[in-house]
C-alpha positions in Angstrom: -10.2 -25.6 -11.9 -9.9 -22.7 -9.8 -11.8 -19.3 -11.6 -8.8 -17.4 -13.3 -10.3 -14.0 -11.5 -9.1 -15.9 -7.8 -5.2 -16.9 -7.8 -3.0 -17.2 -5.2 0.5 -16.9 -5.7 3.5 -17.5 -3.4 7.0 -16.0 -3.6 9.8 -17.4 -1.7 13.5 -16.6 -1.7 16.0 -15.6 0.4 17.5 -11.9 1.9 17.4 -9.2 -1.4 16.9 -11.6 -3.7 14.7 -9.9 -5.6 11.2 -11.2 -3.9 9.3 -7.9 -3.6 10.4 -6.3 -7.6 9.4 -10.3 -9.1 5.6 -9.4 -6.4 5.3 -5.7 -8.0 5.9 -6.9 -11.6 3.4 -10.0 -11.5 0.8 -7.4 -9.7 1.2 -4.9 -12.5 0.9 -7.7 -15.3 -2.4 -9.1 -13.7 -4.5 -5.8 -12.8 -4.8 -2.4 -12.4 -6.1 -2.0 -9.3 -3.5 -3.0 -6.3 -3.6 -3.0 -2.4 -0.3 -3.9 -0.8 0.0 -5.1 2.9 3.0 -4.2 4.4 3.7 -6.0 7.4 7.0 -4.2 8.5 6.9 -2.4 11.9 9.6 0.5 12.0 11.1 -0.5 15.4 14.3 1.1 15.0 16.3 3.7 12.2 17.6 1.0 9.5 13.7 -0.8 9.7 12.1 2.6 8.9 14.7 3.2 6.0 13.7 0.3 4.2 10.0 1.0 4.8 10.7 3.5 2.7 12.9 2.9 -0.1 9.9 0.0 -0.3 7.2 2.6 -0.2 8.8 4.6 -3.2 9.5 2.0 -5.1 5.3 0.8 -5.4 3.6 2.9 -8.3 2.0 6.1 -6.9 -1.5 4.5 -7.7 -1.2 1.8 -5.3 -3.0 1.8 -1.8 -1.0 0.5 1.0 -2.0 -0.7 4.4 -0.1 -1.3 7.0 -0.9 -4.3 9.3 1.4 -6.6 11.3 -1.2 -9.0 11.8 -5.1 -9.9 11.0 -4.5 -9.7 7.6 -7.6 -11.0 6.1 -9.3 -8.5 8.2 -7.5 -5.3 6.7 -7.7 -6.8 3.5 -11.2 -7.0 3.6 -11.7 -3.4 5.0 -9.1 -2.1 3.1 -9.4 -3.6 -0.3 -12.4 -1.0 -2.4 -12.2 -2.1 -5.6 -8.4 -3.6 -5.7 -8.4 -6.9 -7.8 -4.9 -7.7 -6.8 -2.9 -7.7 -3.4 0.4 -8.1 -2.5 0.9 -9.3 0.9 4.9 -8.7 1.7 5.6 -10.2 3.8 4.4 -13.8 5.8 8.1 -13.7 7.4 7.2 -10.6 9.3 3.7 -11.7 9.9 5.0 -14.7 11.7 7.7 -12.9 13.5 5.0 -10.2 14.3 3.4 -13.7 15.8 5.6 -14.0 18.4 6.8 -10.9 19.2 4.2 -8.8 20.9 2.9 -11.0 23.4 5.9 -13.9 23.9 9.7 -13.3 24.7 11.4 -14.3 21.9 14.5 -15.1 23.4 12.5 -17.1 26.4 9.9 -19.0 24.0 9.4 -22.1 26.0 7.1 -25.0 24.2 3.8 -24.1 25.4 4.7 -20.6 23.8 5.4 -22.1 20.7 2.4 -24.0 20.3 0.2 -21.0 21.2 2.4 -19.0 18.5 1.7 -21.8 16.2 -2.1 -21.7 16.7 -2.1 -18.3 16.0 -0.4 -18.3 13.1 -2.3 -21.1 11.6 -5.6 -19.3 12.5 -4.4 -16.0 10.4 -3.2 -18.3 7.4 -6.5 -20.1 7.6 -8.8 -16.7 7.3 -5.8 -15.3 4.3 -6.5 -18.3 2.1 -10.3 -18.3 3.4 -10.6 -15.1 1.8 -8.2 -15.6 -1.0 -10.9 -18.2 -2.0 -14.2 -15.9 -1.1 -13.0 -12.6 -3.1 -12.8 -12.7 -6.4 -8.9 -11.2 -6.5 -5.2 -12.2 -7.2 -3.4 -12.6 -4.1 0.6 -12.9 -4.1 2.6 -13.7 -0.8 6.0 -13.0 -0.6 7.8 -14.4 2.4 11.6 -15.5 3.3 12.7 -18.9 3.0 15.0 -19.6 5.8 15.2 -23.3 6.0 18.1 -23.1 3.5 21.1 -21.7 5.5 22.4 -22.4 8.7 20.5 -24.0 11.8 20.0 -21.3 14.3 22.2 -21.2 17.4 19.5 -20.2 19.6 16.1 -21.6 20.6 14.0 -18.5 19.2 15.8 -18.7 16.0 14.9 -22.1 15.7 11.3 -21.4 16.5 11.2 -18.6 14.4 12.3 -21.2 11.4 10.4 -23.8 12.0 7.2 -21.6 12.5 8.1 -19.8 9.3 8.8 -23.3 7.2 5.4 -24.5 8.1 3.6 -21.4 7.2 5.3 -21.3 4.2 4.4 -24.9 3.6 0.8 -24.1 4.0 0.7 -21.5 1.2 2.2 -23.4 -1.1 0.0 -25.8 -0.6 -3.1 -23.9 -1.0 -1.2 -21.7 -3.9 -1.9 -21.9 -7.1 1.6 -20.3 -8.3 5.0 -21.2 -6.1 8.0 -19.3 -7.1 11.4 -19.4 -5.4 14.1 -16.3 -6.6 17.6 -16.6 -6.6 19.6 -14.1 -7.8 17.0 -11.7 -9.3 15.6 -14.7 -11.3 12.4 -16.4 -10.9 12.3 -19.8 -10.6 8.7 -21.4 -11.1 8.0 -24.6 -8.5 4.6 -25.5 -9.0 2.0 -23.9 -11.5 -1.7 -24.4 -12.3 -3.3 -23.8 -15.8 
């Protein structure tokens, strides 16, 4: 069994379903100290208003880093003393993936699979380090498999890339919750 002191918990759900409030109430129940990783980039007005109606809703006491991707990196430099981090959120992380060095409206196969190593490569070094710190580590992310299948081929990437990562976390989490409609429900669990 898994020391209590290391967890890894992963939040699912779907658009404003209540993902990041469920991530923020489970970090303040399980410590005191709390580093959250946001992985937004403010590309345009709307983005940046979000950013920070997010921002103001964390307790004042929280530290926050900003990193759209090599997460276990700036957790590690970032973390001092923080026994709990929220990372919110994978969805952004993967889309952060693709974005910056692929087309995402021209991702051709051998684009994907690069996108895919990558992102397999970060989730490796998260959980790596989820297992190496002693520290509670919840993941919020989108699940987008749900809904309609994506009329274009970087929508469908972006799913599928997404799905597998979040596939990955839940295996390696201890804690899988999915919200719908504000409420947490609890998928898998470990004692």
């Amino acid at each position: 069994m898994r020391n209590m002191a290391k967890q890894c918990i992963l939040i699912l759900g779907g658009a404003r379903s209540g993902k990041s409030c469920f991530a923020q109430q489970l970090a303040t129940g399980l410590g005191e100290r709390v580093l959250f990783v946001a992985t937004a980039k403010p590309l345009d007005e709307e983005m940046h208003q979000r950013i920070e109606h997010h921002r103001r809703a964390r307790p004042r006491q929280w530290r926050t880093v900003e990193a759209s991707s090599g997460i276990a990196q700036a957790i590690r430099e970032y973390r001092g003393d923080a026994d709990v981090v929220i990372l919110d959120c994978l969805s952004l992380l993967v889309a952060n993936l693709i974005s910056p060095t692929h087309d995402p409206t021209q991702l051709e196969q051998a684009d994907y699979d690069t996108v895919e190593k990558e992102m397999n490569a970060e989730l490796e070094k998260l959980i790596a380090l989820a297992e190496d710190l002693p520290l509670r580590l919840i993941i919020v992310s989108n699940e987008v498999g749900m809904g309609l299948v994506p009329v274009y081929p970087a929508g469908r990437a972006y799913r599928d890339l997404l799905g597998r990562a979040n596939q990955f976390i839940a295996q390696c989490a201890d804690r899988v919750y999915l919200m719908v409609a504000g409420i947490p429900l609890e998928l898998k669990g470990r004692d």
